[in-house]
C-alpha positions as CSV (number, residue, x, y, z in Angstrom):
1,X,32.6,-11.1,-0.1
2,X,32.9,-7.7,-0.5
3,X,36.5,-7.9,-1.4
4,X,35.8,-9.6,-4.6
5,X,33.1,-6.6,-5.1
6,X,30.1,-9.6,-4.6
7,X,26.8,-8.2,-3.5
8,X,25.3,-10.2,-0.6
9,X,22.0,-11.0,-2.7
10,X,20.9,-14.6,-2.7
11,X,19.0,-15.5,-5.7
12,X,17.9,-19.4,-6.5
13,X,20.6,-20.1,-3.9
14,X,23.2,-18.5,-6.5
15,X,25.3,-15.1,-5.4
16,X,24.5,-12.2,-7.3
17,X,27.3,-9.8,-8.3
18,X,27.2,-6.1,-8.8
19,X,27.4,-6.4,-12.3
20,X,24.9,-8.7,-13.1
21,X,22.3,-6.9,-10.7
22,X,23.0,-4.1,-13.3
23,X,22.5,-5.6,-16.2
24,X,19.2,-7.2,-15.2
25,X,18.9,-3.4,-13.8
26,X,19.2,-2.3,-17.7
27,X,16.8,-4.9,-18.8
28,X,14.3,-4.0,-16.9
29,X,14.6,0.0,-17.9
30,X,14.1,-0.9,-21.4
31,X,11.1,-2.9,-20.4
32,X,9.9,-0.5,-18.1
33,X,10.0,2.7,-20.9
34,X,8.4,0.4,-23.3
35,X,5.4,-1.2,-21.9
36,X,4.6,2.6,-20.3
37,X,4.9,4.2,-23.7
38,X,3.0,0.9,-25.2
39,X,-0.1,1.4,-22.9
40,X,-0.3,5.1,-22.8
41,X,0.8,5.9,-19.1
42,X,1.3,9.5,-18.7
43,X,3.9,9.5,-16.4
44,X,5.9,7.0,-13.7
45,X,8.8,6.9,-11.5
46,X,10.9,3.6,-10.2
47,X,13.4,3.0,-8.0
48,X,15.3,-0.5,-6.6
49,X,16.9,-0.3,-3.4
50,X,20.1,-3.4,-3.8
51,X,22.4,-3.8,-0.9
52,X,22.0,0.0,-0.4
53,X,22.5,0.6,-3.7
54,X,19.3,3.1,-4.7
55,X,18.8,3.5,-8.9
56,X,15.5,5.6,-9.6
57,X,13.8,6.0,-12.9
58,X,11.4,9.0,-14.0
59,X,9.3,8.5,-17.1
60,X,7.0,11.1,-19.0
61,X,4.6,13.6,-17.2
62,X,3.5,14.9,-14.3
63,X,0.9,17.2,-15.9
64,X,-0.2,17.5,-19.0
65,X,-1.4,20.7,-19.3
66,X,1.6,22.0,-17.8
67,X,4.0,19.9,-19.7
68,X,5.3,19.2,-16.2
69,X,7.7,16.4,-16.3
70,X,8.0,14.1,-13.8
71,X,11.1,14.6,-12.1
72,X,12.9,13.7,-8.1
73,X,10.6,16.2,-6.3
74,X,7.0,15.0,-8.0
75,X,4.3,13.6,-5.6
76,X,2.2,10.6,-5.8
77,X,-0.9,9.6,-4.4
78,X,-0.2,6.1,-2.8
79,X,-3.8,4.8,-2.3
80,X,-3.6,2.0,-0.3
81,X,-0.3,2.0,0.1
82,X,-1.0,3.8,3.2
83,X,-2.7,0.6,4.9
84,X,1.2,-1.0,6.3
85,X,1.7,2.6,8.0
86,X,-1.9,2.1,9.8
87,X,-0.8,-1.3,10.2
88,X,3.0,-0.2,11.8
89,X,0.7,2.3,14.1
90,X,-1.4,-0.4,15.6
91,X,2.0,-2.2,16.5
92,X,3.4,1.0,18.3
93,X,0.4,0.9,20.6
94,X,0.3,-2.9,21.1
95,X,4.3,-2.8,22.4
96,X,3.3,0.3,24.4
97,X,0.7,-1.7,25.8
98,X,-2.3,-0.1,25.1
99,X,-4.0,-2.6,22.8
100,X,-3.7,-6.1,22.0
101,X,-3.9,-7.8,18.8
102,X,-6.5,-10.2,20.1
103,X,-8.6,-7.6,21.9
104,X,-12.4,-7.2,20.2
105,X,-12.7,-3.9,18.4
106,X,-15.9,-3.7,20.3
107,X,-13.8,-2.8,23.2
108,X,-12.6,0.4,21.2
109,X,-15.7,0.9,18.4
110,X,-18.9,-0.8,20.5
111,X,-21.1,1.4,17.6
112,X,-19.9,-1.9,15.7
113,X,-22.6,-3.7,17.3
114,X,-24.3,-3.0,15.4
115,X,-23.1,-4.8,12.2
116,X,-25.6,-7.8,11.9
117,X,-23.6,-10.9,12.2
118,X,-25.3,-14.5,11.4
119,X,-21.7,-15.9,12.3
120,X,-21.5,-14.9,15.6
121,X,-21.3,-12.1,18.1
122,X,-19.3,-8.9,17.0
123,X,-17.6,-9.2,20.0
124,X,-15.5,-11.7,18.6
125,X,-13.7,-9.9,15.8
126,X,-10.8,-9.0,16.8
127,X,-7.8,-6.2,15.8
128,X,-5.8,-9.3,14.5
129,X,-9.0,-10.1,12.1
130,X,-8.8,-6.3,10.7
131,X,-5.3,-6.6,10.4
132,X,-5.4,-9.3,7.8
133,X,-8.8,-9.1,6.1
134,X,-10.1,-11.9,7.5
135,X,-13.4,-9.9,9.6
136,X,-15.9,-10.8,7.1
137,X,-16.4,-7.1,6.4
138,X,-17.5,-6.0,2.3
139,X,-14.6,-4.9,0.2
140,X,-15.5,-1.8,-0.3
141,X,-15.9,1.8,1.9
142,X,-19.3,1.7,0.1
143,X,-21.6,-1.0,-1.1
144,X,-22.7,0.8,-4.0
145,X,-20.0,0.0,-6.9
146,X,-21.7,0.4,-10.5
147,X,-19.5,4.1,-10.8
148,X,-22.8,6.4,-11.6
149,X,-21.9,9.5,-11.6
150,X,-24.2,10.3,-8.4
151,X,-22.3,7.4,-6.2
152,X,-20.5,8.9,-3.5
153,X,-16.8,9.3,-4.0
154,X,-15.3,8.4,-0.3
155,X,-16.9,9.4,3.1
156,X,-16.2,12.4,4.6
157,X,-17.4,11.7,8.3
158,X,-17.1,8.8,10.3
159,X,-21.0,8.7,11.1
160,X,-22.0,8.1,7.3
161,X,-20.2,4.6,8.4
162,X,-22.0,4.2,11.2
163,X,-25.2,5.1,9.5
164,X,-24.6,2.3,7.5
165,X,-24.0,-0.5,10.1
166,X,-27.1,-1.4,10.3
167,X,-27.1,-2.4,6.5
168,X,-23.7,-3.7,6.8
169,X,-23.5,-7.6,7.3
170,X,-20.4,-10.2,8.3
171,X,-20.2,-12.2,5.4
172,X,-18.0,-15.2,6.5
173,X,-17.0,-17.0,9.8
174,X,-14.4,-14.1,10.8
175,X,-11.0,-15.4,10.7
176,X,-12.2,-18.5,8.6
177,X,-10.5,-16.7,5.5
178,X,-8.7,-13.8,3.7
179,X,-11.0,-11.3,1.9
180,X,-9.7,-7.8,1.5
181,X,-11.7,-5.3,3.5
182,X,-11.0,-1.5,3.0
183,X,-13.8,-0.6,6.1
184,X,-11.8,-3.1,8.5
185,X,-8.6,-0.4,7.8
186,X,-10.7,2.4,8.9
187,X,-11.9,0.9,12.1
188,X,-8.2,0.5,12.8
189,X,-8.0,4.3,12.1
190,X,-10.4,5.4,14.4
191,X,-8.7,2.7,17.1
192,X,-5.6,4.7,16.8
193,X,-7.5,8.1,17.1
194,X,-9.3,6.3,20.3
195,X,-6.3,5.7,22.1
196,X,-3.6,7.8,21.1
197,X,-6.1,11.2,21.2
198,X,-4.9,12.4,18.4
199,X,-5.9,12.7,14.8
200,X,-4.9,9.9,12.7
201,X,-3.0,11.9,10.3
202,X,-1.3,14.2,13.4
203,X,-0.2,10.3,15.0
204,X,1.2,9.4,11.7
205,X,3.4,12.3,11.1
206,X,4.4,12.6,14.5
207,X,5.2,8.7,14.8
208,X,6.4,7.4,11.7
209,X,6.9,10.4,9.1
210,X,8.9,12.6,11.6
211,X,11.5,10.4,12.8
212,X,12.0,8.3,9.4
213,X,12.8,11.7,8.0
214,X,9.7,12.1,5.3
215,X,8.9,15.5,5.4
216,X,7.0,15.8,2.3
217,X,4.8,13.5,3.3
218,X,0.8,14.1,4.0
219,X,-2.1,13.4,3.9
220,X,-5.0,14.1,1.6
221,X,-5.0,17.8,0.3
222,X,-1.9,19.2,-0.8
223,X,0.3,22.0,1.1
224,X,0.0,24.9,-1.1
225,X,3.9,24.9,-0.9
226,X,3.9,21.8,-2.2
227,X,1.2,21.8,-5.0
228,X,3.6,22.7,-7.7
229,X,5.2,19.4,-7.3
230,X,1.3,17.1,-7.4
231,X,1.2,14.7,-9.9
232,X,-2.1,15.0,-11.7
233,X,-3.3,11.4,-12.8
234,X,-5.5,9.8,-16.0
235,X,-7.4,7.4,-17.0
236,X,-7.3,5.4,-20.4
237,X,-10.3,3.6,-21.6
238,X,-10.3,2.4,-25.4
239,X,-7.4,5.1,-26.6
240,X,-9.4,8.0,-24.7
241,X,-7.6,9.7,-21.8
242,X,-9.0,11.6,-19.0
243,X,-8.3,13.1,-16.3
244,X,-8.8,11.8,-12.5
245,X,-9.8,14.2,-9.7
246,X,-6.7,16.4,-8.7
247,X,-5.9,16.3,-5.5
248,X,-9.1,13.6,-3.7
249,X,-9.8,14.1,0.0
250,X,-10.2,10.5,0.8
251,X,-12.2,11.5,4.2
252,X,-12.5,8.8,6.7
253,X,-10.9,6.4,4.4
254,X,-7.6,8.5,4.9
255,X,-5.9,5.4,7.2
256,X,-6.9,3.3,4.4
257,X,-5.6,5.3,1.2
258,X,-5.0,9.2,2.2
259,X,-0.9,8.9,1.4
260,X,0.9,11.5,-1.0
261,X,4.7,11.2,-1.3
262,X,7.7,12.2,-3.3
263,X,9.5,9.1,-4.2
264,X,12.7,10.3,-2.1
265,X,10.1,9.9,1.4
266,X,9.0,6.1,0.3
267,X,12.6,5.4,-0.4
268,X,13.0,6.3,3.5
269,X,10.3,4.1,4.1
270,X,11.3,1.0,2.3
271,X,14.7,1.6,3.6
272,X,13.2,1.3,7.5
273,X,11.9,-2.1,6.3
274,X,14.9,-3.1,5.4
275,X,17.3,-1.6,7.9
276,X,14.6,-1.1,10.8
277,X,14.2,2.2,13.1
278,X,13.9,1.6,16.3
279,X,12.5,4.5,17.3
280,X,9.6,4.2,14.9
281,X,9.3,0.1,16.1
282,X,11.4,-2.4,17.8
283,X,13.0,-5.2,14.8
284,X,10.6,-7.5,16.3
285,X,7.3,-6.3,16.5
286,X,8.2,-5.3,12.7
287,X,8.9,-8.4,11.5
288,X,6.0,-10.3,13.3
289,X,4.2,-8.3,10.4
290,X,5.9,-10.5,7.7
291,X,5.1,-13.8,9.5
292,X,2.1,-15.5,7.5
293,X,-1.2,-15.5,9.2
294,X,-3.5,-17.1,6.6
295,X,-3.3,-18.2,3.1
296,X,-5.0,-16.4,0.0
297,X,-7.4,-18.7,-1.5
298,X,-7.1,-19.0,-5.2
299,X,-9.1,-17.6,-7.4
300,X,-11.8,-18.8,-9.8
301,X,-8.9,-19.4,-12.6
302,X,-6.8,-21.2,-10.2
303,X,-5.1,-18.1,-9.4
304,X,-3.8,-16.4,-6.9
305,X,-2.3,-13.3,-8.3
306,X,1.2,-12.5,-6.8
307,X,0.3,-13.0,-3.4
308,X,0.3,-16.6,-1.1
309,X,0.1,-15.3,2.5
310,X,-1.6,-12.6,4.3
311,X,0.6,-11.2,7.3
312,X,-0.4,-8.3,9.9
313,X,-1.5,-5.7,6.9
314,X,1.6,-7.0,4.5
315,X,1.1,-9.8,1.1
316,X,3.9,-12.1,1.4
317,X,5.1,-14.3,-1.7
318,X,7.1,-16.9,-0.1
319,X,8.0,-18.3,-4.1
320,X,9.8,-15.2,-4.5
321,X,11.8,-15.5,-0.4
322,X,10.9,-16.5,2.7
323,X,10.1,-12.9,3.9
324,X,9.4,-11.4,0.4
325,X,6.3,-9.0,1.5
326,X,4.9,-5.5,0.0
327,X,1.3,-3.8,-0.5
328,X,0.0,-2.4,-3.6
329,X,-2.5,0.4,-4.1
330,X,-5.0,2.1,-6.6
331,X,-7.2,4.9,-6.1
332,X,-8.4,7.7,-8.6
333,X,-5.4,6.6,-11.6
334,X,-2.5,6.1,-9.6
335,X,-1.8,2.7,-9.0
336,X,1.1,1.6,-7.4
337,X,3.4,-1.4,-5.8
338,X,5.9,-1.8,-3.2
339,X,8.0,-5.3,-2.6
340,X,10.6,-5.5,-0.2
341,X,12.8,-8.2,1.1
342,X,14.8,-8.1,4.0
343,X,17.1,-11.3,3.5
344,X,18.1,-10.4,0.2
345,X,18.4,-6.7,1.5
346,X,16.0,-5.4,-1.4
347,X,13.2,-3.2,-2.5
348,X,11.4,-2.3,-4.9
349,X,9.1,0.9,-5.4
350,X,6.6,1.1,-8.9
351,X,4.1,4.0,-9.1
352,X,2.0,5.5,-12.1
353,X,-0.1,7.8,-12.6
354,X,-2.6,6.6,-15.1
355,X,-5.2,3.5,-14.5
356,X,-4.5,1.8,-17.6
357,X,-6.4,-1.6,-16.5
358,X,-9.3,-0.9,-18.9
359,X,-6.5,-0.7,-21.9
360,X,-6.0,-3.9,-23.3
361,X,-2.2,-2.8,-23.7
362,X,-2.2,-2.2,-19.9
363,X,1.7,-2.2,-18.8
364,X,0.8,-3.2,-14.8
365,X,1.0,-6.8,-15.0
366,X,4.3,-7.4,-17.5
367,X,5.6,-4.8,-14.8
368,X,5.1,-6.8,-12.3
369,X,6.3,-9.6,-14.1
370,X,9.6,-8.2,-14.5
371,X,9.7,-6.9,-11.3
372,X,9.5,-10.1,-10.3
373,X,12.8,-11.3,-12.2
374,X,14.8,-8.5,-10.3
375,X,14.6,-10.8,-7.3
């Protein structure tokens, strides 16, 4: 195949050249520069990994103030895009056998007793019910949601959670359902601190970061080395932009959404997914992660967003592939998506750094949309 310069990606059962991947590559530039300039993002970077092929797009500004553009060396706050590398961590300690999936978190976090739970005993949520939202937990780190000014921003200690447990309540049969839970990716945090002794940020960076070669990467605060290259991020809201807070310590919620990255580290990352690292986790373990564990129930509308499956951490749209899988994130104006799929040896990395979902012009779902079409 190669001979005739055909690129091994299987679209709709039809091969996919070179040159048409780069013409639907063009497309989606122009549609990609448009709907950013039509709903006022500040600034943006994209990149598609085909057949390992990598094209990257910048777009507009990193700083405002500054007039900073954005350029190869800015750095993004991932939000929850952070969740698959807590997920990919819980792996490394199940195949060195110091956890199992179907273990009860109780054995690791017994303060989660105290939870009240009309459902059953806590000691039957397991690590495989954190691992893909189905423990019944509330969405949210907090349960206050009305954005006051005086509402708490993240928690910065673990014992404000556990303050809280005995207000907290299951709300469904775990494992009966999906339901995304940000609390149920912290507990998995503090199971990783638990057994590996170390903090979770230290694990990461030693585990993951280190040997895929990200070494911008971090967590929370900014290096001051490396503050020159921090995006800033904004908010729109009826033509009005302001600013988000620079540089958030997420807290405890750091296993959950405490990611910063240059684009150029994430491209190592989504290249691991692809590829696989042994080192980082055996080809099997990682692809257990893409096998479907439960549906996601549609919405009220009938909908269910561009997700069908929920794996171990990962979405999977199985109308796209078999395998196709990603995570998305948004936290404090930067919202971002990654898609990968392994068959069709392809990924694709979005990130912004302005919340433009209160904009009725907002460019994150015709994004998607022809994000979509690349595959």
């Amino acid at each position: 195949m190669k001979r005739f310069g055909v690129m091994a990606v299987l679209l709709l059962g039809v091969v996919v050249t070179n040159a048409q991947m780069q013409v639907a590559i063009d497309k989606f530039k122009t549609t990609y520069e448009s709907e950013l300039k039509r709903s006022g993002v500040v600034g943006s970077a994209f990149a598609i990994v085909a057949d390992g092929k990598v094209t990257r797009f910048n777009y507009g500004s990193a700083n405002v103030a500054k007039n900073q553009a954005v350029d190869d060396d800015t750095i993004w706050h991932w939000a929850s895009n952070t969740k698959p590398f807590t997920g990919i961590a819980i792996m490394q300690l199940r195949d060195r056998g110091l956890l199992k999936l179907d273990d009860a978190v109780t054995k690791y976090l017994p303060e989660l007793r105290k939870v009240h739970n009309s459902h059953g005993s806590m000691d039957e949520i397991t690590i495989r019910h954190l691992m893909t939202h189905s423990a019944g937990f509330r969405g949210g780190t907090w349960p206050w949601g009305s954005g006051a000014e005086w509402e708490p921003f993240e928690p910065t200690e673990y014992s404000q959670l556990v303050a809280m447990f005995p207000y907290t309540e299951i709300r469904f049969k775990p494992g009966s359902k999906f339901s995304y839970s940000n609390p149920g990716i912290i507990f998995l945090g503090k199971i990783i601190e638990k057994l590996s002794g170390e903090d979770y940020e230290v694990y990461i960076d030693k585990n993951i970061f280190r040997p895929l070669g990200m070494n911008r990467s971090y967590f929370d605060t900014t290096p001051p080395h490396l503050l020159k290259h921090r995006s800033h991020s904004y908010y729109i809201k009826d033509g009005k932009r302001t600013e988000g807070r620079f540089d958030a310590d997420t807290g405890i919620t750091v296993s959950n959404s405490g990611l910063n990255s240059p684009m150029g580290d994430m491209l190592k990352y989504v290249q691991f997914l692809i590829s696989g690292n042994d080192i980082v986790l055996k080809r099997s373990s990682l692809e257990e992660m893409w096998k479907p564990q439960l549906p996601v129930e549609v919405d009220a509308n009938g909908n269910r967003g561009f997700t069908t499956d929920i794996g171990l951490i990962y979405f999977l749209d199985t109308t796209l592939g078999k395998r196709h899988f990603g995570h998305g994130g948004d936290q404090n104006g930067f919202i971002s998506y990654i898609d990968v799929d392994p068959d069709k040896r392809m990924a694709t990395v979005l990130v912004v750094n302005t919340d433009v979902a209160a904009n009725e012009a907002s460019a994150i779902t015709p994004l998607r949309h022809a994000i979509r079409a690349l595959y």
